[in-house]
LOGUZA-745019 format. One record per atom (N, C-alpha, C): residue number from 0; residue in one letter; atom name; x, y, z. Coordinates in steps of 0.05 Angstrom, whole numbers, plus 5000, padded with zeros to 4 digits. Atoms other than C-alpha are relative to their C-alpha. Layout:
residues N
+-----+--------+-------+------+------+------+
! num ! residu ! atome !   c1 !   c2 !   c3 !
+-----+--------+-------+------+------+------+
! NUM !      A !    CA !    X !    Y !    Z !
...
+-----+--------+-------+------+------+------+
***
This chain:
residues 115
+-----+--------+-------+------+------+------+
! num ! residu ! atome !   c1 !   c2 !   c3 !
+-----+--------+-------+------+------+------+
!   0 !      X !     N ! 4996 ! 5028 ! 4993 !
!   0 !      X !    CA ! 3087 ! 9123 ! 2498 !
!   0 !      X !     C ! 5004 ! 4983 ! 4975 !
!   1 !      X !     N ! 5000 ! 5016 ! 5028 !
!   1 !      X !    CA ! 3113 ! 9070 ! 2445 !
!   1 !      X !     C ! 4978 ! 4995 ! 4994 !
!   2 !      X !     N ! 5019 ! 5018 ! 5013 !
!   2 !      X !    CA ! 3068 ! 9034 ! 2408 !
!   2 !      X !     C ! 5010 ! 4965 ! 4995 !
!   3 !      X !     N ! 4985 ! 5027 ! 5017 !
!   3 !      X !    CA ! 3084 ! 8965 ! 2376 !
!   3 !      X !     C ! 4973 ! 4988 ! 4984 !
!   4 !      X !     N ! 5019 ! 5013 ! 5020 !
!   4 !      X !    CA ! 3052 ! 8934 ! 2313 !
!   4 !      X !     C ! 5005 ! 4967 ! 5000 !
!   5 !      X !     N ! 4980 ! 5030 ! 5008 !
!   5 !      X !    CA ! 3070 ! 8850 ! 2306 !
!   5 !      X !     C ! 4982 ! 4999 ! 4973 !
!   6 !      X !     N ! 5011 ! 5016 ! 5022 !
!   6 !      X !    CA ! 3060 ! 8817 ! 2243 !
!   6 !      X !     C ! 5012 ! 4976 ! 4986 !
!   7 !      X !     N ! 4985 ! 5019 ! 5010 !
!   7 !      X !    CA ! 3084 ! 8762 ! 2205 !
!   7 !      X !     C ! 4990 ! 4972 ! 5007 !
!   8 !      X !     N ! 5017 ! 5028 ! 4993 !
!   8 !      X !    CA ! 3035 ! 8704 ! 2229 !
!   8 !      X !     C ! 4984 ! 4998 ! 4982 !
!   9 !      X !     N ! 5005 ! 5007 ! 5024 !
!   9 !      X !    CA ! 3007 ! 8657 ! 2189 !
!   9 !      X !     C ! 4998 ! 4971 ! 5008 !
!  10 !      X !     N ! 4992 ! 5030 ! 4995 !
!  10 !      X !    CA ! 2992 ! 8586 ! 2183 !
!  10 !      X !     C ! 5013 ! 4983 ! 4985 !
!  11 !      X !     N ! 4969 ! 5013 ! 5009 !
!  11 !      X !    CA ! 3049 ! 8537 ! 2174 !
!  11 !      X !     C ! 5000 ! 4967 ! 5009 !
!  12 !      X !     N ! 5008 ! 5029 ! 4995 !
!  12 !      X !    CA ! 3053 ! 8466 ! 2176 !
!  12 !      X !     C ! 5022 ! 4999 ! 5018 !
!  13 !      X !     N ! 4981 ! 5006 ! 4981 !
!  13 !      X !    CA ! 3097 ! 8432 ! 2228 !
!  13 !      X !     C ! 5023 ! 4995 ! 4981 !
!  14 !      X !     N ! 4983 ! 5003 ! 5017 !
!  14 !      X !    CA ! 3165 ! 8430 ! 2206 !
!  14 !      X !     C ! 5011 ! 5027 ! 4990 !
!  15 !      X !     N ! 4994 ! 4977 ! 5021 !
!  15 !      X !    CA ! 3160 ! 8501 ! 2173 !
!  15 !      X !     C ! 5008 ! 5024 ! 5018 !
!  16 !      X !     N ! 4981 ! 4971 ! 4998 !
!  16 !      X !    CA ! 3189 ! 8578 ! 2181 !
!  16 !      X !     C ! 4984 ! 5012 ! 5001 !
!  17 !      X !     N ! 5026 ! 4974 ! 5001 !
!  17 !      X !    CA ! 3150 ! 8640 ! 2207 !
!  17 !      X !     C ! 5022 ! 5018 ! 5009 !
!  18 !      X !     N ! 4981 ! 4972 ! 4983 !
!  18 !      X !    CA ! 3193 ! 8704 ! 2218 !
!  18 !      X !     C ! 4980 ! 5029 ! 5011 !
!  19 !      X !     N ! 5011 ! 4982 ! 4993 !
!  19 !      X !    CA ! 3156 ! 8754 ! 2257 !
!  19 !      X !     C ! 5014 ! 5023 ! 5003 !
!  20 !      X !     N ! 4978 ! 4980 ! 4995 !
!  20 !      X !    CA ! 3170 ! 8822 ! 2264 !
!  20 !      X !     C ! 4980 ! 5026 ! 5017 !
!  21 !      X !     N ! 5014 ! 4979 ! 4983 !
!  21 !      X !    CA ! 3150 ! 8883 ! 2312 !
!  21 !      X !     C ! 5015 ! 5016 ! 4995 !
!  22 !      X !     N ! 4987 ! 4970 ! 5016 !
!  22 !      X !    CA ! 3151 ! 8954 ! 2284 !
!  22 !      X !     C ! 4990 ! 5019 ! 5038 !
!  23 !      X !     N ! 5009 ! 4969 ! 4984 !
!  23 !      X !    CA ! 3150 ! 9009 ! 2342 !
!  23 !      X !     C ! 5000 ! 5025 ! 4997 !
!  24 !      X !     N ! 5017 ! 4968 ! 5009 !
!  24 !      X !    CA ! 3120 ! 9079 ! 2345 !
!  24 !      X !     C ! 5021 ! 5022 ! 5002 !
!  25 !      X !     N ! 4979 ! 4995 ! 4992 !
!  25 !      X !    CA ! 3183 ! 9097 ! 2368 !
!  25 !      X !     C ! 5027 ! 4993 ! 5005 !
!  26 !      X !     N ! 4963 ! 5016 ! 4997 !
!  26 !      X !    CA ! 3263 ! 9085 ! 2385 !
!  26 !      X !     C ! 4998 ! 4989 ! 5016 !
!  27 !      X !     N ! 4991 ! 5018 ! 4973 !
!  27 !      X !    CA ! 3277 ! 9034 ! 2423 !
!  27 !      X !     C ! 5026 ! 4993 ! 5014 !
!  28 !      X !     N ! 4969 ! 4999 ! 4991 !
!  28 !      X !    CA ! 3351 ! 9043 ! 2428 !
!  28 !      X !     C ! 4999 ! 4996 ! 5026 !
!  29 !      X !     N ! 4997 ! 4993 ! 4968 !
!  29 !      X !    CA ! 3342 ! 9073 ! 2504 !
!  29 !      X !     C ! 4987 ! 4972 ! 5015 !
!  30 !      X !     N ! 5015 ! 5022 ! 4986 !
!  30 !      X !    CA ! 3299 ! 9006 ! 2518 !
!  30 !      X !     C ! 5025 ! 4973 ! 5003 !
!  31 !      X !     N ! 4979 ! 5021 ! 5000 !
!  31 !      X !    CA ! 3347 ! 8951 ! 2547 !
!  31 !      X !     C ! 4979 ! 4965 ! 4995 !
!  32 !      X !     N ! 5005 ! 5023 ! 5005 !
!  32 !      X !    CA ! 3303 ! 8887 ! 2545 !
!  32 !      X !     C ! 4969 ! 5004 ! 4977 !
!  33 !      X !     N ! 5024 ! 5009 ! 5025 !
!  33 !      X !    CA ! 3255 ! 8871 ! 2480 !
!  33 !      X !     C ! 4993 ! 4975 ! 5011 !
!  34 !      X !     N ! 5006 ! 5031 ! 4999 !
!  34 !      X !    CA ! 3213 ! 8806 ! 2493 !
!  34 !      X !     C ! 4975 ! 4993 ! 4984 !
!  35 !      X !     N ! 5026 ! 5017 ! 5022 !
!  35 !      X !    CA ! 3166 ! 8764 ! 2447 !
!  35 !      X !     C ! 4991 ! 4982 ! 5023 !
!  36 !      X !     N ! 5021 ! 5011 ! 4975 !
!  36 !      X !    CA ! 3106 ! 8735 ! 2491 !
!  36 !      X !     C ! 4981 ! 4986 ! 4976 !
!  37 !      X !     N ! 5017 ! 5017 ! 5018 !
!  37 !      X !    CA ! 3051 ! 8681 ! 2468 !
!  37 !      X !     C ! 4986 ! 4995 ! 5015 !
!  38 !      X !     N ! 5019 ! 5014 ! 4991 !
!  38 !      X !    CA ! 2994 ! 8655 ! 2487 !
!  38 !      X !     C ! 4985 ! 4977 ! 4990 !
!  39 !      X !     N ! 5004 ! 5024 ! 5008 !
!  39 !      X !    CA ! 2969 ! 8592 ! 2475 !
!  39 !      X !     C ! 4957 ! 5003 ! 4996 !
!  40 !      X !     N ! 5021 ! 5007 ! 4998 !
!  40 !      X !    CA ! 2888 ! 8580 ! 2466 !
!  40 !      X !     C ! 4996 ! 4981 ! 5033 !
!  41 !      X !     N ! 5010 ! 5024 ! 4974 !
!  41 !      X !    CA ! 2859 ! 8562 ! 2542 !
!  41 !      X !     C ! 5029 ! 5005 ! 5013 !
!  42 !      X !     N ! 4971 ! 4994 ! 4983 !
!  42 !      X !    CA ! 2931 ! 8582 ! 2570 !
!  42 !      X !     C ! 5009 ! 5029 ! 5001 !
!  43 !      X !     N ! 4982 ! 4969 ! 5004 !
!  43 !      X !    CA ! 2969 ! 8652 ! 2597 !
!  43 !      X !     C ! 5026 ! 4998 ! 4982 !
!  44 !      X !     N ! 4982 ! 4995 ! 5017 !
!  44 !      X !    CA ! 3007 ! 8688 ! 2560 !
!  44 !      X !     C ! 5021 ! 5003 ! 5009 !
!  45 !      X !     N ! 4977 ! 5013 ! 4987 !
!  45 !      X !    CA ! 3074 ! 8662 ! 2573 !
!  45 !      X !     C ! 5029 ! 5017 ! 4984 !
!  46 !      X !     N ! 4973 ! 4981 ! 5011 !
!  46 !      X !    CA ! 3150 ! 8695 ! 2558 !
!  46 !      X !     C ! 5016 ! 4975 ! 4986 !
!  47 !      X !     N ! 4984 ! 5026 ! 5026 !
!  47 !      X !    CA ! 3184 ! 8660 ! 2490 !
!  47 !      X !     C ! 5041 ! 5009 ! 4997 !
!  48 !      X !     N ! 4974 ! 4991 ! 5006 !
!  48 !      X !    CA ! 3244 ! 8704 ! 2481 !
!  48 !      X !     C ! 5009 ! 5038 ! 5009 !
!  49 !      X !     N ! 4992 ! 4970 ! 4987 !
!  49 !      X !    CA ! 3283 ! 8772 ! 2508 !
!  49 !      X !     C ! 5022 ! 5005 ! 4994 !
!  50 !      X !     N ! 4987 ! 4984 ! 5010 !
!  50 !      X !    CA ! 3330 ! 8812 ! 2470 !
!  50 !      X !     C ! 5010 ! 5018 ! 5017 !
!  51 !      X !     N ! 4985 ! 4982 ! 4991 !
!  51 !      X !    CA ! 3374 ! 8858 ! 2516 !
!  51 !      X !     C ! 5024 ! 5021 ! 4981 !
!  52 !      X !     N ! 4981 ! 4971 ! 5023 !
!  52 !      X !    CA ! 3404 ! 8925 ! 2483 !
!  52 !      X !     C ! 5033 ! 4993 ! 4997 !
!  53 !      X !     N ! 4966 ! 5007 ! 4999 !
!  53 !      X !    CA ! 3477 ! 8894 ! 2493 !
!  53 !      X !     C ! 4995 ! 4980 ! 4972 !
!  54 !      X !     N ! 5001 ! 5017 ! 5013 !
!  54 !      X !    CA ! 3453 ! 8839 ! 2451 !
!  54 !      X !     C ! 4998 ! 4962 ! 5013 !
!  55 !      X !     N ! 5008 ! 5031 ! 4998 !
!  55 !      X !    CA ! 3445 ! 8775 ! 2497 !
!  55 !      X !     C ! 4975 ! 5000 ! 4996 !
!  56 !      X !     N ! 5025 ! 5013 ! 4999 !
!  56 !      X !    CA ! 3387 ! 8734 ! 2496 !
!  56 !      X !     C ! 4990 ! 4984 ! 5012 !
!  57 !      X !     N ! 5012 ! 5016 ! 4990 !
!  57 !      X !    CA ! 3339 ! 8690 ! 2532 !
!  57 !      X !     C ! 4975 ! 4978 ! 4988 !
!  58 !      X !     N ! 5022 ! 5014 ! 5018 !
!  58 !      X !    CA ! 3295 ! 8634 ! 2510 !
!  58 !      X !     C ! 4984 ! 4984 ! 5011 !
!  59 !      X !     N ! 5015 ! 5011 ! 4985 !
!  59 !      X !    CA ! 3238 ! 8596 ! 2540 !
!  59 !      X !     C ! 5013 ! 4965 ! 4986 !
!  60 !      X !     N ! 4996 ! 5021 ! 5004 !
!  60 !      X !    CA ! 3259 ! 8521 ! 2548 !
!  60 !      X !     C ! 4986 ! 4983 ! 4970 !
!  61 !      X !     N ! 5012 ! 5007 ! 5012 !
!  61 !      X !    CA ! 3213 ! 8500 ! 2504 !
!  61 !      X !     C ! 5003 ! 5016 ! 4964 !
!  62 !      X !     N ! 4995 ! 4985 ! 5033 !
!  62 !      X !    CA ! 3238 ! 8544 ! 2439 !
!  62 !      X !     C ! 5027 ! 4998 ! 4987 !
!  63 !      X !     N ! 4976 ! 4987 ! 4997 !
!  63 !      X !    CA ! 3302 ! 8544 ! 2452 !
!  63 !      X !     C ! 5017 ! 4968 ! 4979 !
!  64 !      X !     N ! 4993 ! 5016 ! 5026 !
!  64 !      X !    CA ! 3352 ! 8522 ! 2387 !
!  64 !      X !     C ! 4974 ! 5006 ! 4974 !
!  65 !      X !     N ! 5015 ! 4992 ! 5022 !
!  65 !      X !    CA ! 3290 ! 8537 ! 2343 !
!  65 !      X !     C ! 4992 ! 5019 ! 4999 !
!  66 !      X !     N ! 5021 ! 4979 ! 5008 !
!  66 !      X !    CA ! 3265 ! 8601 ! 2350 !
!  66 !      X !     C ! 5035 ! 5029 ! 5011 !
!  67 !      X !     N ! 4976 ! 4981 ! 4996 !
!  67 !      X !    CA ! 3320 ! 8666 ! 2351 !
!  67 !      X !     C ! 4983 ! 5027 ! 4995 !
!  68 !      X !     N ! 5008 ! 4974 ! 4999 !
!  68 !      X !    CA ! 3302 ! 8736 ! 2369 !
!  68 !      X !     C ! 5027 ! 5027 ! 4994 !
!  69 !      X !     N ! 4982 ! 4980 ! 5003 !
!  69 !      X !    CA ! 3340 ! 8799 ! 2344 !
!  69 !      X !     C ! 4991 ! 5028 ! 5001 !
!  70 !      X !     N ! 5015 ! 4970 ! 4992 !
!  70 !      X !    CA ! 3326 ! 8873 ! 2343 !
!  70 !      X !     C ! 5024 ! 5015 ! 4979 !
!  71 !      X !     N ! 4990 ! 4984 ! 5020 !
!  71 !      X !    CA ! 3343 ! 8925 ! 2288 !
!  71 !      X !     C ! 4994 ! 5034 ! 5013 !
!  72 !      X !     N ! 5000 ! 4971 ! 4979 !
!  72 !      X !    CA ! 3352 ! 8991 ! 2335 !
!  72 !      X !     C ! 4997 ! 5031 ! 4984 !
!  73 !      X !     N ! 5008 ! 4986 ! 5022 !
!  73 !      X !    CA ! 3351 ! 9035 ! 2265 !
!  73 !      X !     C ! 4973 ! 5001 ! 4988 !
!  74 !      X !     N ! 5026 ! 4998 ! 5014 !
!  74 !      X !    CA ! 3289 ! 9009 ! 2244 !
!  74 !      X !     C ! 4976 ! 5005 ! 5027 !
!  75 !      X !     N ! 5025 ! 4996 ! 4983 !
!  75 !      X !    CA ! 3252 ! 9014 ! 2310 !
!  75 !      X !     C ! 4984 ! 4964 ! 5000 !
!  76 !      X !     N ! 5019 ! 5025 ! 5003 !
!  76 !      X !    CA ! 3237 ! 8934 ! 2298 !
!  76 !      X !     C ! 5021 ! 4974 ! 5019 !
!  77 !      X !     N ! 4990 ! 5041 ! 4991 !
!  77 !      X !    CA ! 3246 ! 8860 ! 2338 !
!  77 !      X !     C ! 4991 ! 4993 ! 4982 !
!  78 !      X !     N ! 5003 ! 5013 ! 5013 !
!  78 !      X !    CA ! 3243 ! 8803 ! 2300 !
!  78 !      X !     C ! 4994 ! 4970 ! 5020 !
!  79 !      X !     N ! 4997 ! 5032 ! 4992 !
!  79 !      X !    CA ! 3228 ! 8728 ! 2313 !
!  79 !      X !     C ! 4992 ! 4975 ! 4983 !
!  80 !      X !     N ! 5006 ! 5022 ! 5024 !
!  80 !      X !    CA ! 3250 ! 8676 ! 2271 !
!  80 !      X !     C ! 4994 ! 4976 ! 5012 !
!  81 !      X !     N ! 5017 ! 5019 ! 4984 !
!  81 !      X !    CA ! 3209 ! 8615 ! 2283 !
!  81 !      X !     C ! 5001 ! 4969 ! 4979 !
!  82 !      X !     N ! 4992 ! 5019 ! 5017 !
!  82 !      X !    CA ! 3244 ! 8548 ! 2258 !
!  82 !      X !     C ! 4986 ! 4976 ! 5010 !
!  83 !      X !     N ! 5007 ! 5028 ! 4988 !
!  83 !      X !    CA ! 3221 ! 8473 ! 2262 !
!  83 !      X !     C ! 4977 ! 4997 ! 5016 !
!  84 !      X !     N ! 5021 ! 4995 ! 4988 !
!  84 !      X !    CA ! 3152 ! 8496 ! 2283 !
!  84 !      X !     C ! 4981 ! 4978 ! 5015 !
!  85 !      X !     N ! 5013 ! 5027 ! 4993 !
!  85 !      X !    CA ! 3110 ! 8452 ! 2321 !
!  85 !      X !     C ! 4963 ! 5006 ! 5011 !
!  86 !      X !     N ! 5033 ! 4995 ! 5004 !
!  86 !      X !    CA ! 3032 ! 8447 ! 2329 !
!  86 !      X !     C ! 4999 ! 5021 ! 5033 !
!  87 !      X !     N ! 5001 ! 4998 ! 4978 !
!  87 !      X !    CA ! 3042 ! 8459 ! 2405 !
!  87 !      X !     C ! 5014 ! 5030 ! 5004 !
!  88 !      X !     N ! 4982 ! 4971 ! 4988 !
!  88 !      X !    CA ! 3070 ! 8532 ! 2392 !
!  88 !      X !     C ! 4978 ! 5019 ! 4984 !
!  89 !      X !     N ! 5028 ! 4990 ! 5006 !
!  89 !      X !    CA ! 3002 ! 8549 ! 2363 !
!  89 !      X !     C ! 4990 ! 5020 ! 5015 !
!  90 !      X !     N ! 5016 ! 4978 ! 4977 !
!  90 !      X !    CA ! 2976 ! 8615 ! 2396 !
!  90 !      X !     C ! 5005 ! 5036 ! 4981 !
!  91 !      X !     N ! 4991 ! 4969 ! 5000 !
!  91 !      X !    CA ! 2980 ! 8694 ! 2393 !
!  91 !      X !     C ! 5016 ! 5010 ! 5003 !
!  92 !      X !     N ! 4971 ! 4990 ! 4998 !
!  92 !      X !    CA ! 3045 ! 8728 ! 2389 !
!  92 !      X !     C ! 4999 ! 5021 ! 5007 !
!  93 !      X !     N ! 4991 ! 4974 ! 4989 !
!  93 !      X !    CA ! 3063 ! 8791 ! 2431 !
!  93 !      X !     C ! 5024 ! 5009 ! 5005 !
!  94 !      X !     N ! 4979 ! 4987 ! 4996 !
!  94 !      X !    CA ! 3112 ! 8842 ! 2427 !
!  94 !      X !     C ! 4998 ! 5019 ! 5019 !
!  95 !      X !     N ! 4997 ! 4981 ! 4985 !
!  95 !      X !    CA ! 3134 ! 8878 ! 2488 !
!  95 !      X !     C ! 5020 ! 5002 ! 5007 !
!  96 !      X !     N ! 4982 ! 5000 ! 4984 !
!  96 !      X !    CA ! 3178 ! 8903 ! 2537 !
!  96 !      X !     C ! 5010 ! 4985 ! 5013 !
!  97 !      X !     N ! 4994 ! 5021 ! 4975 !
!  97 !      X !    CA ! 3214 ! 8858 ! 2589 !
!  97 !      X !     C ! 5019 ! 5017 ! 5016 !
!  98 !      X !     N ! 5038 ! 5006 ! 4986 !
!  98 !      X !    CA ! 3186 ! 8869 ! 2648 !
!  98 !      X !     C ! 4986 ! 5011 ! 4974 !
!  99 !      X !     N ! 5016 ! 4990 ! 5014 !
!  99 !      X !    CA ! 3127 ! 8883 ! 2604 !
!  99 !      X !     C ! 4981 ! 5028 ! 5008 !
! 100 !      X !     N ! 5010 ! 4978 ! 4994 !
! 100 !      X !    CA ! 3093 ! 8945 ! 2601 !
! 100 !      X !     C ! 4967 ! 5002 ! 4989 !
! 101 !      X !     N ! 5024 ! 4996 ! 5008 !
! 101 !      X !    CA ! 3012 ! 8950 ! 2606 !
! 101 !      X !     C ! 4992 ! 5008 ! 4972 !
! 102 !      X !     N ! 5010 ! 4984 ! 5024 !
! 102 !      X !    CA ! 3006 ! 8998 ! 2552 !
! 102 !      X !     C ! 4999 ! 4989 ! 4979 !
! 103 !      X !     N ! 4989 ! 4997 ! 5036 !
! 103 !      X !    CA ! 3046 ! 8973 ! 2499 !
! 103 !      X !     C ! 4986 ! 4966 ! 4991 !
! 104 !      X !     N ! 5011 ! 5023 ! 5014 !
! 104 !      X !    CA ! 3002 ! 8906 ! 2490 !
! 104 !      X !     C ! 4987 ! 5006 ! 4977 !
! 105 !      X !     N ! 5003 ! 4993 ! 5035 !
! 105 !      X !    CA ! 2989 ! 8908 ! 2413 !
! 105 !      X !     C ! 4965 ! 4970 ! 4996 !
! 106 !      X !     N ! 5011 ! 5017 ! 5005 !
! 106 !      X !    CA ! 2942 ! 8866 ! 2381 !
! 106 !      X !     C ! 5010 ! 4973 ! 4994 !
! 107 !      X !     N ! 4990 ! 5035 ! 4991 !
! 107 !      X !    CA ! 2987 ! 8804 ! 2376 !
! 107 !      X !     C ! 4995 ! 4993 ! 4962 !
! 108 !      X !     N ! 5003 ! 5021 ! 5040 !
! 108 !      X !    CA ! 2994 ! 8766 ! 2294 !
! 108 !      X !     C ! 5000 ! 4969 ! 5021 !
! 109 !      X !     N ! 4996 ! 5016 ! 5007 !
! 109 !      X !    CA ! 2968 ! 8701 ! 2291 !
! 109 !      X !     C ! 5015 ! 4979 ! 4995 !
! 110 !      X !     N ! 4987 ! 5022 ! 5014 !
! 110 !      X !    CA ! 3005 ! 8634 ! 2289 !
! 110 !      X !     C ! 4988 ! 4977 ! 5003 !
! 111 !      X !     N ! 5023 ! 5025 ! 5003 !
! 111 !      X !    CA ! 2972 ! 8564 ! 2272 !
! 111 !      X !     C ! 5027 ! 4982 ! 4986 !
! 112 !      X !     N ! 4987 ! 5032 ! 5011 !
! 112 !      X !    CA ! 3017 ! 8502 ! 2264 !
! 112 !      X !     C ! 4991 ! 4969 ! 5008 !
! 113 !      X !     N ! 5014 ! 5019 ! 5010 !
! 113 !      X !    CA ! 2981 ! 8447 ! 2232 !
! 113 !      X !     C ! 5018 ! 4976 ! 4997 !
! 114 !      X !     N ! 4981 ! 5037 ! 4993 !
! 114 !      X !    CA ! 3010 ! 8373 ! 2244 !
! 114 !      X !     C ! 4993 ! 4984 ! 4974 !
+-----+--------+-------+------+------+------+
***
């Protein structure tokens, strides 16, 4: 069963750049949708962005224009670059499947944007 590591959180003032990135245990070629998930403090964990193996994408209203997801199919890694940050995007970052898959919930990196 994959795995997935995230990392790349950090705290960032509003305004600023966080690029996350999720390494898996495995290929993900054969996987058609990648998605980055968050959770807020006191809120579920909600769907930010979804990577399909063709290459479209989806973006939660609320990210969308600042935040861009890609996927490197050689390295086994998503990415999520995280522009024009805002306090209100403050939470836990998850990398999974979309649909998501029980297993592969990781421990989630850290993000904190400070106003």
């Amino acid at each position: 069963q994959v795995q997935v590591v995230e990392s790349g959180g950090g705290l960032v003032q509003a305004g600023g750049s966080l690029r996350l990135s999720c390494a898996a245990s495995e290929s993900i070629f054969s996987i058609n949708g990648m998605g980055w998930y968050r959770q807020a403090p006191g809120k579920q964990r909600e769907l930010v962005a979804v990577i399909y193996s063709g290459g479209n994408t989806n973006y939660a209203d609320s990210v969308k224009g600042r935040f861009f997801i890609s996927r490197d199919n050689a390295k086994n890694t998503v990415y999520l670059q995280m522009n024009s940050l805002k306090p209100e995007d403050t939470g836990v970052y998850y990398c999974n499947t979309f649909p998501a898959r029980g297993y592969m919930w990781g421990q989630g990196t850290q993000v904190t944007v400070s106003s």
